[in-house]
Each structure stands twice: as structure tokens, then as C-alpha cells.
C-alpha positions as protocol buffer text, in pm:
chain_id: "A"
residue {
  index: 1
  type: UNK
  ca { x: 0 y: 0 z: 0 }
}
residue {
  index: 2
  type: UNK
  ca { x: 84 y: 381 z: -7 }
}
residue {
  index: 3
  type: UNK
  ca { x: -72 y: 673 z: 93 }
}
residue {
  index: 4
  type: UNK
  ca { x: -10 y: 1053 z: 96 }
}
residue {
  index: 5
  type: UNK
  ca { x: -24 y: 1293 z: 394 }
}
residue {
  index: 6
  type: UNK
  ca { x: -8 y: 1703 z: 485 }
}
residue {
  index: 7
  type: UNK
  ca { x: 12 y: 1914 z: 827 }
}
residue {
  index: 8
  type: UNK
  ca { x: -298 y: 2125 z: 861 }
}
residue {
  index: 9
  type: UNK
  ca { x: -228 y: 2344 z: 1136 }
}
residue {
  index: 10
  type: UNK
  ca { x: 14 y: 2331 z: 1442 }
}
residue {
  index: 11
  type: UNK
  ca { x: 54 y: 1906 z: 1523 }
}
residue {
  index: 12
  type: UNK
  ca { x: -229 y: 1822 z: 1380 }
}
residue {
  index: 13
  type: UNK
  ca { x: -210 y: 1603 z: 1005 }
}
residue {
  index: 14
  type: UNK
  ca { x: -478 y: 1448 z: 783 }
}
residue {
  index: 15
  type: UNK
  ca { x: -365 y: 1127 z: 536 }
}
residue {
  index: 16
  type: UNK
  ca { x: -535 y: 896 z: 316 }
}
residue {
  index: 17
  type: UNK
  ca { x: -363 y: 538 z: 301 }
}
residue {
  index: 18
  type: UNK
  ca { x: -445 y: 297 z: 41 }
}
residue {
  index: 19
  type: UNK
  ca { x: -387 y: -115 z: 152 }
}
residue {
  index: 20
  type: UNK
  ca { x: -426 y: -415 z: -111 }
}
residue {
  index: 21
  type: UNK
  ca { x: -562 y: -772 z: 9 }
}
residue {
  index: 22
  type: UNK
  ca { x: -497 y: -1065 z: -201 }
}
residue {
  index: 23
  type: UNK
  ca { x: -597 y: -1432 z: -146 }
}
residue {
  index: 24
  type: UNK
  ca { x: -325 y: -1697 z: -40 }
}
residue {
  index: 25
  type: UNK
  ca { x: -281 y: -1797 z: -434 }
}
residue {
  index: 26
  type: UNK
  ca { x: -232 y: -1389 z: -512 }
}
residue {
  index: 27
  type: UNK
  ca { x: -545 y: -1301 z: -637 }
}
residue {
  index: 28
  type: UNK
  ca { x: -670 y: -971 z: -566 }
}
residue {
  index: 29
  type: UNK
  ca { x: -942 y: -938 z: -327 }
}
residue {
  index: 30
  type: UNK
  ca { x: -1044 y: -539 z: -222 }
}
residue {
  index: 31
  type: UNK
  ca { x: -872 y: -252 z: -119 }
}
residue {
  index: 32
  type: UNK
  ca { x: -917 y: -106 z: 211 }
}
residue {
  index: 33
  type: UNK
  ca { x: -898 y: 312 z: 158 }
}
residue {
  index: 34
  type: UNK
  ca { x: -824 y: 485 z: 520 }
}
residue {
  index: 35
  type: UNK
  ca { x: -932 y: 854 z: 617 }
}
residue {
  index: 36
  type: UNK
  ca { x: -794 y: 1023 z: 914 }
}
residue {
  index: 37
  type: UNK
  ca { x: -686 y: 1311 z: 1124 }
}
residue {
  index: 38
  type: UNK
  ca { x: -438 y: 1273 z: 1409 }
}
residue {
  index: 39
  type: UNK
  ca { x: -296 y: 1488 z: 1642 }
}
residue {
  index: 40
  type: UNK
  ca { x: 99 y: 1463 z: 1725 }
}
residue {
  index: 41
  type: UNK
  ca { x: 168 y: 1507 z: 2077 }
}
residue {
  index: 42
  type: UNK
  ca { x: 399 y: 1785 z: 2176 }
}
residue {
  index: 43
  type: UNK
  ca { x: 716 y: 1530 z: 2240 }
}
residue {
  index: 44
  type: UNK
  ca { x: 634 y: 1385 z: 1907 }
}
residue {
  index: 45
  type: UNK
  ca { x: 632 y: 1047 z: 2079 }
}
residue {
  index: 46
  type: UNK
  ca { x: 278 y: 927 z: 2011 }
}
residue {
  index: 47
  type: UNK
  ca { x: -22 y: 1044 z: 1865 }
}
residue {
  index: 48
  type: UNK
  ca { x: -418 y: 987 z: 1840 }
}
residue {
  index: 49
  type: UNK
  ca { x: -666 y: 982 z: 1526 }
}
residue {
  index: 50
  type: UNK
  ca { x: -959 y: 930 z: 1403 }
}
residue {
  index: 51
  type: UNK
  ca { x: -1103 y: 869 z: 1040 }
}
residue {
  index: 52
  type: UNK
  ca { x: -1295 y: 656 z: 859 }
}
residue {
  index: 53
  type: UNK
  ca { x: -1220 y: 365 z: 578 }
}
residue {
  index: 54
  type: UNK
  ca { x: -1383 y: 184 z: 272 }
}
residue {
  index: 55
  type: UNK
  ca { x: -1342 y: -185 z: 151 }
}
residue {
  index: 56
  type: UNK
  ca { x: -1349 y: -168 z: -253 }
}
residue {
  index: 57
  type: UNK
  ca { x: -1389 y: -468 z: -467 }
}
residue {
  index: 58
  type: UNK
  ca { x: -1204 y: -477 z: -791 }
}
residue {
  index: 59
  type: UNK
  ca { x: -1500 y: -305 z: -960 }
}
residue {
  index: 60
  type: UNK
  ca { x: -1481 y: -11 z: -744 }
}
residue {
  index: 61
  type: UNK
  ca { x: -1792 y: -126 z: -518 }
}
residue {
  index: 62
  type: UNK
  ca { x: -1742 y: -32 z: -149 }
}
residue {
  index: 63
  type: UNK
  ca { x: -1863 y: -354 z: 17 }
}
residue {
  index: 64
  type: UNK
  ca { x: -1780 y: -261 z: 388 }
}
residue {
  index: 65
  type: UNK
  ca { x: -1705 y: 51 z: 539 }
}
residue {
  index: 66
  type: UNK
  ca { x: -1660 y: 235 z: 919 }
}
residue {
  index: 67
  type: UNK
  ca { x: -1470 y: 457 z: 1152 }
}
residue {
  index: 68
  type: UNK
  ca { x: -1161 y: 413 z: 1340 }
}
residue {
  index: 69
  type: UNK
  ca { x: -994 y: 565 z: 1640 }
}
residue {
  index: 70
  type: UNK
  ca { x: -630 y: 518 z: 1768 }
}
residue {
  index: 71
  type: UNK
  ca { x: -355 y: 575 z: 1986 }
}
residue {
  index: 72
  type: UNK
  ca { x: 8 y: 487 z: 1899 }
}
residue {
  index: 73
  type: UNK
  ca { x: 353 y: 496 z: 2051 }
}
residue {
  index: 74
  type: UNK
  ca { x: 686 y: 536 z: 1874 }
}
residue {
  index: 75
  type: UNK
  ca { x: 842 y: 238 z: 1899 }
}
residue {
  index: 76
  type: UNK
  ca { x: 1182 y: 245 z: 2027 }
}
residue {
  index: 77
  type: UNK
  ca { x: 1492 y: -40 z: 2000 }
}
């Protein structure tokens, strides 16, 4: 997948993220196309978002679809 991404204001970012699914033999299944805004926090070591995303078939159908929130952590080594 891919996806694209640009700072709005301050720490906060939207992004759109495209992911491809394929069956165990490689055929393509859907793509899952994610929507969100997140807000870095002011260490830059985590952030939190919310958004939406689409499941597409091949013939550009949307055959499941929701919202999403999240909270991550950088990892560290």
C-alpha cells in the first residue's frame, strides 16, 4: 500500500492510506482506503486519530465501510 499525507495546522495532520488484500494464491481481493486526522503530541512520541475507511472490490464497489480511532507509541529499540 501507499498513501499521501499534509500538516494542517500546528501538530495536527490528515492522510489517506491505500492497503491491497490478495488471497493466499495472489489473487486480488479489495482494497481497504483509510481517512484520518491525528494529532501529534507535543514530544512527538505518540499520537491519536480518528477517520474513517472503505473496503473496494475490484470493480470499485465499497462492500464494507466504518470509523476508526487510535492511539500509537513510537516504537523504540
Amino acid at each position: 500500500g501507499g498513501g499521501i499525507w499534509k500538516r494542517t495546522s500546528g501538530r495536527n495532520y490528515t492522510y489517506v492510506n491505500l492497503h491491497y488484500s490478495f488471497d493466499p494464491g495472489g489473487t486480488f481481493l479489495f482494497t481497504i482506503k483509510q481517512r484520518s486526522n491525528l494529532r501529534l503530541s507535543g514530544d512527538g512520541n505518540s499520537f491519536t486519530e480518528k477517520g474513517t475507511f472503505e473496503g473496494i472490490d475490484p470493480s470499485g464497489n465499497v462492500i464494507f465501510a466504518g470509523c476508526l480511532r487510535a492511539t500509537a507509541q513510537r516504537l523504540r529499540f
